[in-house]
C-alpha positions, 0 to 999 in steps of 0.5 A: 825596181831594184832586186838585192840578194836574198835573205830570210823571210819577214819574221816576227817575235811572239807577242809579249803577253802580261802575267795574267794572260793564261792558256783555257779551253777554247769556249768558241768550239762548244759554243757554235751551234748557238751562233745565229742570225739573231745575235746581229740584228743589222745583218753587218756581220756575225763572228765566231768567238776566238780565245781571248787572251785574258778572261775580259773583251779584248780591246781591238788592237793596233795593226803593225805593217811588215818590213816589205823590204825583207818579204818581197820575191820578184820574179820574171814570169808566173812560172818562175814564181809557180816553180819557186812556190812549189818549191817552197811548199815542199820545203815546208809540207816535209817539215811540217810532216817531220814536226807533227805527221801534218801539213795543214795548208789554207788556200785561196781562190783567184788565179792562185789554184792555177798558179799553184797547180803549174809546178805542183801537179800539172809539170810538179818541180822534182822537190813537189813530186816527192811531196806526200800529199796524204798528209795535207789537210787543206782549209780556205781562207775565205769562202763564198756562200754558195753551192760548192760547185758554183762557179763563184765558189773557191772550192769549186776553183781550187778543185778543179785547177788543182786538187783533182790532180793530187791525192790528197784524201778527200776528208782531208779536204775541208770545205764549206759545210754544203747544207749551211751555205744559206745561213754565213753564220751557222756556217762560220761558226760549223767551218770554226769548229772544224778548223780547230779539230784539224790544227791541233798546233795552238799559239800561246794564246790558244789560236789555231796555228796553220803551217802555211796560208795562201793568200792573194790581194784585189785590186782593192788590196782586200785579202781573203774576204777581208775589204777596205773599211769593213768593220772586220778589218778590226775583229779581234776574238774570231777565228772564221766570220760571216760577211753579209756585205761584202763590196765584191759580189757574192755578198754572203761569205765566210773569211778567216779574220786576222788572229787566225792568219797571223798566227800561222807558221807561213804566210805567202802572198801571190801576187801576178800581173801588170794590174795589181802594179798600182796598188802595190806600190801605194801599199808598199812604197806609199805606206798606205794602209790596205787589208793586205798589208796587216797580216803580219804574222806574230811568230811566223814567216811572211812572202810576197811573191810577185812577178815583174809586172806586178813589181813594175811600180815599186821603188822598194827593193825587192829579193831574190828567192832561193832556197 
């Protein structure tokens, strides 16, 4: 594994769109409440409209994979990489909060509420203890149907680890609506609407833009609730979708889908531990194609944080982070 000096984040150019290609109001935000279990009737999947680009149905459109060798960050143990991403996200919640009063942040379930925890509450760096945390606004990038203080719920996880440690206001913090975790479609499209009232940035085709998604990846290479082979991995018009089949239990569960993940300012994968070393070297020097490796942002800045012993396969080289 070889490690080279550090340089900018993967990054993208915006999508050149055609002249017909003009901005309207987001129809998916006052249509929600129609969304129903009717609209499929094999229970595959139901999605929330997104704003399509043009006025007709967009055809799905091929996925482009990131040039690993500009995104990947080793580091020698999950506190360094704790550290690091505390760092990281103080950078980004103060400019964030400079650009728009804001840091709207999406975070995942996992071992990531633990591992950010470390350097931003439970031992915060110096950059995380200045952070103001009044002016986050955090969202999920998937959620498990369930009650929110199950032990299978994200939300449950991420508040225990880390967000009752921090002062974030709790209306800032939104979560599954609790009286529709028995119907994954009626909740998608409520948590849609409600993504879209919090993010007011929009990219050029009317996506909602997150300052920062935290993502982790399976075993499987499935990231958010996005898995091998599932007809999602192709959804193209949702913001938020509804999942009945999902291949890791629970089954019932709502997950960002690509267009709002990619058209995020800041994406960062965390990736930890000897278990994870297999499929990431057949992702990244294999070429394989996993959920993990198509987000990509479209005009943003992509990191794959990962300690040593998640490296340990790679023969990509990888970076040095510093700020």
């Amino acid at each position: 594994m070889a490690v080279r000096p550090q340089q900018d984040a993967c990054t993208a150019q915006p999508p050149a769109t055609s002249d017909d290609a003009v901005p309207h109001a987001p129809f998916w935000l006052f249509k929600t409440a129609q969304t129903t279990l009717a609209h499929v009737a094999t229970r595959h999947l139901i999605s929330t409209p997104a704003p399509a680009l043009h006025s007709h149905t967009q055809p799905a459109m091929p996925h482009s994979r990131p040039d690993f060798a500009k995104c990947l960050y080793t580091f020698p143990s999950t506190d360094a990489v704790s550290e690091s991403l505390a760092n990281l996200l103080a950078g980004l919640s103060s400019a964030a909060i400079a650009r728009s009063g804001v840091f709207t942040v999406a975070l995942s379930g996992g071992s990531l509420p633990a591992t950010l925890a470390a350097r931003l509450a439970v031992s915060p760096t110096p950059a995380a203890a200045a952070i103001d945390f009044s002016k986050w606004v955090v969202l999920y990038a998937d959620e498990r149907c369930v009650p929110l203080d199950h032990a299978d719920s994200n939300h449950a996880a991420c508040a225990k680890a880390f967000l009752a440690s921090v002062p974030i206001p709790p209306a800032n913090i939104i979560a599954i609506h609790a009286g529709l975790v028995n119907d994954p479609a009626a909740a998608a499209a409520d948590y849609a609407a409600r993504l879209a009232a919090v993010v007011k940035d929009r990219s050029p085709t009317g996506v909602p833009r997150i300052d920062a998604v935290l993502l982790g990846m399976g075993p499987d290479g499935h990231t958010c609730s996005l898995f091998p082979g599932h007809a999602l991995l192709d959804e193209t018009r949702a913001l938020v979708a509804a999942i009945f089949d999902s291949p890791k239990p629970p089954p019932s569960r709502i997950t960002l889908t690509y267009p709002v993940v990619n058209a995020a300012h800041n994406i960062v994968f965390v990736t930890t531990g000897a278990g994870k070393a297999d499929i990431f070297h057949s992702m990244v020097d294999e070429g394989h194609d996993y959920p993990s490796a198509r987000v990509n942002p479209t005009d943003g800045n992509l990191y794959w944080f990962l300690d040593t012993a998640a490296a340990s396969k790679l023969t990509t080289p990888t970076l040095s982070f510093k700020l």
